[in-house]
C-alpha positions as CSV (number, residue, x, y, z in Angstrom):
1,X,-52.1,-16.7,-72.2
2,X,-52.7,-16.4,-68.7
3,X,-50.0,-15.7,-65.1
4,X,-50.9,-17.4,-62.4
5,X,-49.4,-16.3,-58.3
6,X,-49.5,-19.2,-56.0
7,X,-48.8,-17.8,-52.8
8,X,-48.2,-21.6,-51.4
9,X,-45.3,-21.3,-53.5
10,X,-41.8,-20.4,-52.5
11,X,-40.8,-20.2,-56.3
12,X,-41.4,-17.5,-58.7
13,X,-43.4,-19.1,-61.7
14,X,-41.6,-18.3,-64.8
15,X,-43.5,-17.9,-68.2
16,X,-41.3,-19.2,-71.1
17,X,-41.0,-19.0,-74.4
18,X,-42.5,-22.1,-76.6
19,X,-40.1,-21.8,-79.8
20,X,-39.0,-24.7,-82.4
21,X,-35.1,-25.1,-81.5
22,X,-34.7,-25.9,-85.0
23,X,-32.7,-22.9,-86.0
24,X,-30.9,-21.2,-89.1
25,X,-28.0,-19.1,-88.5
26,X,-29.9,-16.6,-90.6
27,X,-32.1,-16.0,-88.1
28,X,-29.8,-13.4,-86.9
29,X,-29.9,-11.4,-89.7
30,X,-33.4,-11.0,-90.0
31,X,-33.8,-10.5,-86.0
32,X,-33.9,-6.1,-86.2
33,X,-36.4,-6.4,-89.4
34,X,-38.9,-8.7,-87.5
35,X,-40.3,-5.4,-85.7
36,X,-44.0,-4.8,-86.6
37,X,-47.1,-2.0,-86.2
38,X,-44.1,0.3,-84.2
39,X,-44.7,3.7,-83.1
40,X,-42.2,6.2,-81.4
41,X,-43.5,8.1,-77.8
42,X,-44.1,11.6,-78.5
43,X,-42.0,12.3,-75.5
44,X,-38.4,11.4,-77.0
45,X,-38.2,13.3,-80.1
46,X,-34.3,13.3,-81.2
47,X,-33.8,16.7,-83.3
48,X,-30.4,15.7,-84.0
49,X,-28.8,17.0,-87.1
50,X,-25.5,16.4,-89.2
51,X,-23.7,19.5,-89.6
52,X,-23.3,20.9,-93.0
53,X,-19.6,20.1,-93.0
54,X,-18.1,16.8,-91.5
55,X,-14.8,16.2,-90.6
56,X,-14.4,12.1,-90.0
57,X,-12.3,10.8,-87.1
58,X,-10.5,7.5,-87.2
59,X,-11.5,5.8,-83.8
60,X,-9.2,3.8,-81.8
61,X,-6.0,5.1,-82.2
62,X,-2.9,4.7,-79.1
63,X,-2.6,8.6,-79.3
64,X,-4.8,7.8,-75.7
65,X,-2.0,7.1,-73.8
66,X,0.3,10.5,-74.2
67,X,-2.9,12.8,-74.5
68,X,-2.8,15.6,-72.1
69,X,-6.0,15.1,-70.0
70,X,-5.7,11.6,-69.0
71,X,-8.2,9.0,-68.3
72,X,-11.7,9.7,-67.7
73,X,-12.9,9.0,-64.6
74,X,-15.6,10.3,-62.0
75,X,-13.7,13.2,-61.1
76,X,-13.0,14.6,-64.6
77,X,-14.8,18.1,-65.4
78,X,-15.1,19.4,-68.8
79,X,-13.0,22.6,-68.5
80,X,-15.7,24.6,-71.2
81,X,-18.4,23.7,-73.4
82,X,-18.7,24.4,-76.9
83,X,-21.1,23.5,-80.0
84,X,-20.6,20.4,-81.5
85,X,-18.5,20.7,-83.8
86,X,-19.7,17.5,-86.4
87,X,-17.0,15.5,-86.0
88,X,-17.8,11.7,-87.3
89,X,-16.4,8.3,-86.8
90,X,-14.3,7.3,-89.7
91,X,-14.4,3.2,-89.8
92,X,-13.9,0.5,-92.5
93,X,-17.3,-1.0,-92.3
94,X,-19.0,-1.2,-95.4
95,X,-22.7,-2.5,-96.0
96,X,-22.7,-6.0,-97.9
97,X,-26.0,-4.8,-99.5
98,X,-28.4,-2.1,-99.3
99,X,-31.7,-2.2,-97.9
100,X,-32.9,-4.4,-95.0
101,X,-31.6,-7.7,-94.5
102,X,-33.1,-10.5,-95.9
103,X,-33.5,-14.3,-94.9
104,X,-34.7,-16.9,-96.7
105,X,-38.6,-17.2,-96.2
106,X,-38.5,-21.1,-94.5
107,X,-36.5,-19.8,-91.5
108,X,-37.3,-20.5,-88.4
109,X,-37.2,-17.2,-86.6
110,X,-36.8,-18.1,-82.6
111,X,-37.2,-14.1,-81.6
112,X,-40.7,-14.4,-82.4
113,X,-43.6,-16.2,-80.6
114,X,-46.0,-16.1,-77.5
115,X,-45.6,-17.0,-73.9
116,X,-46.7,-19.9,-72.4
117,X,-47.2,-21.1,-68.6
118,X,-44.9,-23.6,-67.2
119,X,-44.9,-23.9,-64.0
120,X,-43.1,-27.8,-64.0
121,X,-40.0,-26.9,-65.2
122,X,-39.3,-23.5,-64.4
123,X,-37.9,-21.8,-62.5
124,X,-34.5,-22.9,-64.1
125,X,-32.8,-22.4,-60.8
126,X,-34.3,-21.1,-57.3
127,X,-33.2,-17.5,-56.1
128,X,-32.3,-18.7,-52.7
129,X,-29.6,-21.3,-53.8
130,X,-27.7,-19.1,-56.1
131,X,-25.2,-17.3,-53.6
132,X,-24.4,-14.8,-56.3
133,X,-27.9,-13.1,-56.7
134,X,-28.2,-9.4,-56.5
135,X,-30.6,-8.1,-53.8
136,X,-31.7,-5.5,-56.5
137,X,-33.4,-8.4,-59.0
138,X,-34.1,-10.9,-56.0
139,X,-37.9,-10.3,-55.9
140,X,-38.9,-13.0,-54.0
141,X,-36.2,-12.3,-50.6
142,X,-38.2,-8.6,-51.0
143,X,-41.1,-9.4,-50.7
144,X,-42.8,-10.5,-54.0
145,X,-45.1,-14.0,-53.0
146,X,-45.2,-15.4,-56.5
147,X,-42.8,-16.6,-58.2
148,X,-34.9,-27.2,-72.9
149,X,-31.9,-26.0,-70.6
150,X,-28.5,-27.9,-70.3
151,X,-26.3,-27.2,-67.6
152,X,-23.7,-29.4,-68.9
153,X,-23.9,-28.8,-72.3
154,X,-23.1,-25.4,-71.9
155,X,-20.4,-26.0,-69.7
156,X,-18.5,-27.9,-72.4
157,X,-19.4,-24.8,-75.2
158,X,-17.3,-23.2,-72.6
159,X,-14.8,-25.0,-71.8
160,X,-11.3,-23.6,-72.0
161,X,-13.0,-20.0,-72.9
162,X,-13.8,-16.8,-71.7
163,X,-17.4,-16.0,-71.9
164,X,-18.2,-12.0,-71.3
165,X,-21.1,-9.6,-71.2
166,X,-20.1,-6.6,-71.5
167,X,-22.5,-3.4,-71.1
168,X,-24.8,-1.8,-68.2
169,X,-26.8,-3.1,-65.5
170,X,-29.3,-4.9,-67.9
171,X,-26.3,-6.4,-69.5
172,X,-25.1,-7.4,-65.5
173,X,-28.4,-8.7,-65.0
174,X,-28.0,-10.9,-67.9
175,X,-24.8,-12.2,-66.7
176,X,-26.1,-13.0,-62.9
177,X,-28.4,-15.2,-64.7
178,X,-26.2,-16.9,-66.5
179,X,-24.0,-17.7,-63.4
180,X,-26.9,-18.8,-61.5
181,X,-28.0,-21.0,-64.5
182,X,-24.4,-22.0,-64.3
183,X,-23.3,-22.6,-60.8
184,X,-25.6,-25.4,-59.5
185,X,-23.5,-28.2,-60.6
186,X,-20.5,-26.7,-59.8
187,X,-18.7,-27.9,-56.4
188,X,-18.4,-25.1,-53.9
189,X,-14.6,-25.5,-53.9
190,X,-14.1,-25.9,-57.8
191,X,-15.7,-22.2,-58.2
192,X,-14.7,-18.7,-57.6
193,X,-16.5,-15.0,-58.1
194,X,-13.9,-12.1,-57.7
195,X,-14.7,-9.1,-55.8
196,X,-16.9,-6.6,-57.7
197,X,-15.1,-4.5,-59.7
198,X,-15.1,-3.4,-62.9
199,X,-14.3,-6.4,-64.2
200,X,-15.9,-9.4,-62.1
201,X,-15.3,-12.8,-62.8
202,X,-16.7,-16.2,-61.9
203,X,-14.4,-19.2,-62.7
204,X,-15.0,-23.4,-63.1
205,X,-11.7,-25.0,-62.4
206,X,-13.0,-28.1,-63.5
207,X,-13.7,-26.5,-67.3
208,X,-11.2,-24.2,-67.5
209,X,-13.6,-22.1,-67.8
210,X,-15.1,-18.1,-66.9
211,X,-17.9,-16.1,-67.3
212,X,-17.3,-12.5,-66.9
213,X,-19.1,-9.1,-66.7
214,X,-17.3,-5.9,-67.7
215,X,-19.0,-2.6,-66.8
216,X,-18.9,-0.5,-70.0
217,X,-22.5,1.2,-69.9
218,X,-21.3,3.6,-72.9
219,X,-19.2,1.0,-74.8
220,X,-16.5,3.8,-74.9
221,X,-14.5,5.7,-72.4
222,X,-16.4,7.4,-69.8
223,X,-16.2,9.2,-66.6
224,X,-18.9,6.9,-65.5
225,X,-17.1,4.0,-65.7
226,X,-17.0,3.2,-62.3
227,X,-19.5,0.5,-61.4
228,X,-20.6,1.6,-58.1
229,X,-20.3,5.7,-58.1
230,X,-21.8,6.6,-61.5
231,X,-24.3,9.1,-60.3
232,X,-23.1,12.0,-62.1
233,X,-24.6,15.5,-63.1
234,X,-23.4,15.0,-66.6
235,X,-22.0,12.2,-68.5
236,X,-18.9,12.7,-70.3
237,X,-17.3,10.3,-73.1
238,X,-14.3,10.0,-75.5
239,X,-16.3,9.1,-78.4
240,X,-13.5,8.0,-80.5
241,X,-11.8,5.8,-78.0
242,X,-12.9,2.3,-77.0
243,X,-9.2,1.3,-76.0
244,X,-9.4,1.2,-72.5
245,X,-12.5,-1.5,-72.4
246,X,-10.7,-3.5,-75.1
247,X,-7.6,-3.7,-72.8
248,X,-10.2,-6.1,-71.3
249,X,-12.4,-7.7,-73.7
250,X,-10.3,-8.4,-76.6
251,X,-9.1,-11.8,-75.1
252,X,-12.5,-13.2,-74.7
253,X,-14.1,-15.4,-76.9
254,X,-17.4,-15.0,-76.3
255,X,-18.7,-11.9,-76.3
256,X,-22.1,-10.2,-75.3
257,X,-22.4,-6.2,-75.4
258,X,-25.5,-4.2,-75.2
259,X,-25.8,-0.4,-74.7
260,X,-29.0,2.0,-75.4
261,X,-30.7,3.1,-71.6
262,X,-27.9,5.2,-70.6
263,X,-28.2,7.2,-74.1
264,X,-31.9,9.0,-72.8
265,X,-31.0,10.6,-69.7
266,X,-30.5,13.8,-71.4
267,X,-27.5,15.8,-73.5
268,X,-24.1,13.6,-73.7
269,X,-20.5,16.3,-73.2
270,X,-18.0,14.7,-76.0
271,X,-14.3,15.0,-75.0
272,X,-12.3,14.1,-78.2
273,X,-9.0,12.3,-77.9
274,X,-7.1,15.2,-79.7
275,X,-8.7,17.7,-77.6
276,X,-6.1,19.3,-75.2
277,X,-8.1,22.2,-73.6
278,X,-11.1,20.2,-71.9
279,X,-12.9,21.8,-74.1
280,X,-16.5,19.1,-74.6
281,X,-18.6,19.7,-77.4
282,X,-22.0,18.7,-76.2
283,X,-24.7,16.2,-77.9
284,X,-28.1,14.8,-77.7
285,X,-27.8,11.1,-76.8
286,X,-29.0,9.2,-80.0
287,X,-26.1,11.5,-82.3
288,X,-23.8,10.5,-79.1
289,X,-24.7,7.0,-79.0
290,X,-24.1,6.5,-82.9
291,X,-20.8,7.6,-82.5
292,X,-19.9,5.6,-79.5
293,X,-21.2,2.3,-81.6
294,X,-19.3,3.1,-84.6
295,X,-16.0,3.5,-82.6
296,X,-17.0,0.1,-81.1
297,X,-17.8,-1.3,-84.6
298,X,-14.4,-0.1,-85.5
299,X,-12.8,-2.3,-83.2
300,X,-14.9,-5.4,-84.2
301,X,-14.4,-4.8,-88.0
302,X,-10.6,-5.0,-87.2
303,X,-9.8,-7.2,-84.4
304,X,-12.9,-9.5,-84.9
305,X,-11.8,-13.2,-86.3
306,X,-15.1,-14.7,-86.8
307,X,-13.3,-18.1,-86.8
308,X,-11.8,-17.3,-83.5
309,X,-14.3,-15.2,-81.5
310,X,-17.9,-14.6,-81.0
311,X,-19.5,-11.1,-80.8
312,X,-23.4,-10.7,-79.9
313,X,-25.1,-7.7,-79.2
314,X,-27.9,-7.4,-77.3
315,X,-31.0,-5.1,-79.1
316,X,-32.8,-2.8,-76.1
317,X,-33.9,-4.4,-73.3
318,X,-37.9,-2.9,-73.2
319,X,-39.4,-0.6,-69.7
320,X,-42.3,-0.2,-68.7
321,X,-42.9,3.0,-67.4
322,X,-46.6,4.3,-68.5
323,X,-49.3,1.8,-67.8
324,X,-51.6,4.0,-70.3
325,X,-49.6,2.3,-73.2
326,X,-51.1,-0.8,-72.8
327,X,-54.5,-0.2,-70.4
328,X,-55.7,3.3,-71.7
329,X,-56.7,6.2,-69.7
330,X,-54.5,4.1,-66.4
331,X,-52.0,6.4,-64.6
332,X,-49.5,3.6,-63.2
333,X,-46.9,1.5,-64.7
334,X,-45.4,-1.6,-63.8
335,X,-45.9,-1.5,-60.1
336,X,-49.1,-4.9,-59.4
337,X,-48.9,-5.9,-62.8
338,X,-49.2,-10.2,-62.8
339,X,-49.9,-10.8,-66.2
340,X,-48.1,-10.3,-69.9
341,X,-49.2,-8.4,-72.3
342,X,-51.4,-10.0,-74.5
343,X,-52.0,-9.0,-77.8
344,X,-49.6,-9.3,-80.6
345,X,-47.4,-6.9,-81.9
346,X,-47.3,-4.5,-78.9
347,X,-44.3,-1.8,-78.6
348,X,-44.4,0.7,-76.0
349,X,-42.0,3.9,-75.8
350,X,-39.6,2.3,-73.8
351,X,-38.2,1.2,-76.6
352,X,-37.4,3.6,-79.3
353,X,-37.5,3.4,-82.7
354,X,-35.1,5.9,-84.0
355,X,-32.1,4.1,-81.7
356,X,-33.2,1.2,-83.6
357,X,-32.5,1.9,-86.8
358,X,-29.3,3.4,-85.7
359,X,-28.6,0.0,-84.5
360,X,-29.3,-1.8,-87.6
361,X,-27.3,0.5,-89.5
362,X,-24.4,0.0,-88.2
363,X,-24.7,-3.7,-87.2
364,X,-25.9,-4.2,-90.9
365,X,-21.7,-3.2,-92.2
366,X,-20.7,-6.1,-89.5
367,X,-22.2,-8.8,-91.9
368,X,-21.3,-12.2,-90.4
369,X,-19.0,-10.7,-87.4
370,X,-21.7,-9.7,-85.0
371,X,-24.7,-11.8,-84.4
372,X,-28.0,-9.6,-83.2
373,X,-30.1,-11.4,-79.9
374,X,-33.0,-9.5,-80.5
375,X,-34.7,-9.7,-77.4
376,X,-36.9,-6.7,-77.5
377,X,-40.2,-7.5,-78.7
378,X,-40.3,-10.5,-76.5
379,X,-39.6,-8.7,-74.0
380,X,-41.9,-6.1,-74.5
381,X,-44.9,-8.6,-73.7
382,X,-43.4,-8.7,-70.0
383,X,-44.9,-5.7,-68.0
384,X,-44.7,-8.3,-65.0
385,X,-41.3,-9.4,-64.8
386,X,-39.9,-6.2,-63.7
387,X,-39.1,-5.5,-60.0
388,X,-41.4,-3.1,-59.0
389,X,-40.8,-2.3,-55.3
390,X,-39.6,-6.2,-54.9
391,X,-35.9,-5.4,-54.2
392,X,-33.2,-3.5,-52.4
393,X,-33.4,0.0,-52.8
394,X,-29.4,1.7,-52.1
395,X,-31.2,5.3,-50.7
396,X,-33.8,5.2,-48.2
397,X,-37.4,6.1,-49.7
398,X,-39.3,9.7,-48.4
399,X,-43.1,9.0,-46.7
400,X,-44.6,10.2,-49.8
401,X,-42.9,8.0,-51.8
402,X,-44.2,5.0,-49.6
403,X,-47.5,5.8,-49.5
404,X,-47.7,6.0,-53.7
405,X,-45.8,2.3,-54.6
406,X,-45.8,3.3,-58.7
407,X,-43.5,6.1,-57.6
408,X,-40.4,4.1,-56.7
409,X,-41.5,1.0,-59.0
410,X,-38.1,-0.5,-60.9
411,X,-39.8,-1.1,-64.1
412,X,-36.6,-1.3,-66.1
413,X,-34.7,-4.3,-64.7
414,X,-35.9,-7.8,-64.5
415,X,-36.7,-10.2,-61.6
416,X,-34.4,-12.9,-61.5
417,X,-35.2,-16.4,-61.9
418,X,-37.1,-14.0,-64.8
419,X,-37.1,-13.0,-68.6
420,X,-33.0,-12.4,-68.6
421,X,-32.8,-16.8,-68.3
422,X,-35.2,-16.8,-71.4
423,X,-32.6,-14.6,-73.3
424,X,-29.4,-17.0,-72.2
425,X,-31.3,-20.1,-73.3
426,X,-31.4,-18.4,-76.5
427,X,-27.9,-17.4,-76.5
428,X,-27.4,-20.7,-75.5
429,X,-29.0,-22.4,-78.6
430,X,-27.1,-19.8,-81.2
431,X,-23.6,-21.1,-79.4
């Protein structure tokens, strides 16, 4: 398996995944059991611990709008903080069977596989003709020298629907590929893109159709739900309320979540629904996450039609931060890396076990209502489809760090055209 740069080429060279598309919708359930030979990074231990006594919550209640602190938002403070208290989320999931889940053994598992060279008929679309590319992903306008899909199809899966990803900046990424895998035979005057926002939309006329991105990077209420001014000190969240992102996705019917990055920057502050002090309890950010997914899993379990909607999530999208994972006794990370990953099985601590088994245990009481793309170990190969220093950067860099490129090296988003169109075509197979 080999990368190849042509620097006579204006395109970036995208290596794609060679899988059968003859698929079983079984596949999904087996997608978070495929994980082999994986092994946690020393450096993100998680010492959380259930109290002795737990008091369960039931999520999702209207009780929101009359509580006396309000919305969260940028500006909210938490007015004290205090131990955590215990408190879980109280939902109706129940596990169809116990154990891992099972497939039947002649499935064709399309997670799983090598990468392959094909530089004929990718790219899928060229950055420079997609007017809505992010200057953060487009590698090639910053610098970077190298660089089974059916437009149509798709279009008529989506016609007369609402298709939205819904999550963080990975799960934005996601959905700028999908747009620019979209757009190209779309007339400039049948097509819209709304301003950005919280919620941004880009609309056919001609299909009756959207594609959406909603910036929920905790899945519930948070005070960093604003999607440009996010950079807080510390990251506050109702962790029994989902309400106020559901006031926007619960009309879809398509929908793609993901959440998990945001979850290791450090100690979450929980600020109950009931509570009317400001009083946040605080949390490490696995225990925080787990309660953020259950109040989300609440709202699936009991607004979800399965015959009416479609609910994906999106398993944790790899970085690549310590080159010494994969090239022992090296000191960088991704920053001049050209090639994938080569031999099988490879997990590096960017992506942690411990949050996946969280995962799986609560997707596993969704049964048939959510349906996992696991795009991790694929994505894992991919040390060179990250950034690096190919993009815009929103603060200007110091002298010292542009003398030492690996310093400022964006090694957790992808390049776009890149490894985000890969997950789309296989979202677009499972639809």
């Amino acid at each position: 398996m080999q990368q190849r740069w042509n620097r006579k080429k204006t395109h970036f060279p995208l290596l794609v995944l060679f899988f059968l598309i003859v698929v079983v919708l079984s596949t999904f359930l087996h997608s978070e059991h495929r994980i082999l030979q994986i092994h946690e990074n020393p450096d993100h231990v998680h010492n959380h611990q259930e109290a002795p006594s737990v008091t369960f919550v039931k999520p999702n209640l209207p009780s929101h709008l009359t509580r006396p602190s309000g919305i969260l938002d940028r500006f909210s403070r938490c007015n004290s903080t205090v131990e955590y208290s215990g408190r879980k989320i109280s939902w109706g999931g129940r596990p169809q069977h116990s154990g891992h889940r099972r497939v039947s053994s002649d499935g064709c598992d399309v997670f799983s596989g090598k990468w392959v060279f094909d530089n004929t008929s990718y790219p899928l679309y060229s950055e420079s003709d997609c007017p809505y590319m992010s200057d953060q992903l487009a590698c090639h306008k910053h610098g970077r020298s190298d660089l089974g899909w059916n437009v149509t199809e798709m279009w008529e899966k989506l016609r007369n629907k609402r298709l939205m990803f819904v999550g963080d900046s990975l799960n934005r990424g996601q959905w700028i590929s999908m747009v620019c895998l979209l757009q190209s035979v779309i007339p400039a005057d049948k097509r819209t893109m709304s301003p950005n926002a919280p919620l941004t939309i880009f609309r056919a006329e001609e299909y009756n159709a959207t594609v959406e991105f909603l910036w929920a990077p905790l899945l519930v209420e948070s005070n960093s739900d604003d999607p440009v001014n996010h950079r807080l000190n510390e990251r506050i969240i109702r962790p029994d309320s989902i309400l106020k992102h559901a006031s926007q996705f619960e009309h879809a019917d398509i929908l793609i979540f993901n959440t998990y990055l945001w979850w290791r920057q450090g100690p979450v502050k929980l600020l109950w629904t009931d509570e009317e002090n400001g009083a946040c309890e605080e949390l490490d950010g696995l225990g925080a996450m787990e309660l953020a997914m259950e109040a989300w899993a609440d709202w699936v379990s009991s607004k979800v039609d399965r015959l009416k909607k479609r609910v994906f999530f999106v398993t944790m999208s790899p970085t690549h931060l310590w080159s010494r994972e994969w090239k022992p006794e090296s000191e960088g990370n991704c920053y001049g890396e050209k090639n994938p990953i080569d031999f099988a099985g490879y997990w590096g601590s960017g992506s942690d076990l411990p949050t996946m088994h969280t995962v799986e245990k609560i997707l596993s009481k969704l049964s048939s209502k959510v349906s996992v793309l696991n795009i991790t170990q694929l994505s894992e190969y991919r040390k060179d489809g990250h950034p690096s220093i190919f993009r815009k950067f929103w603060e200007p860099l110091r002298p010292e760090q542009l003398s030492n490129p690996p310093s400022y090296s964006d090694c957790i988003h992808w390049c776009l055209p890149g490894v985000p169109d890969v997950w789309n075509e296989l979202l677009f197979h499972f639809l």
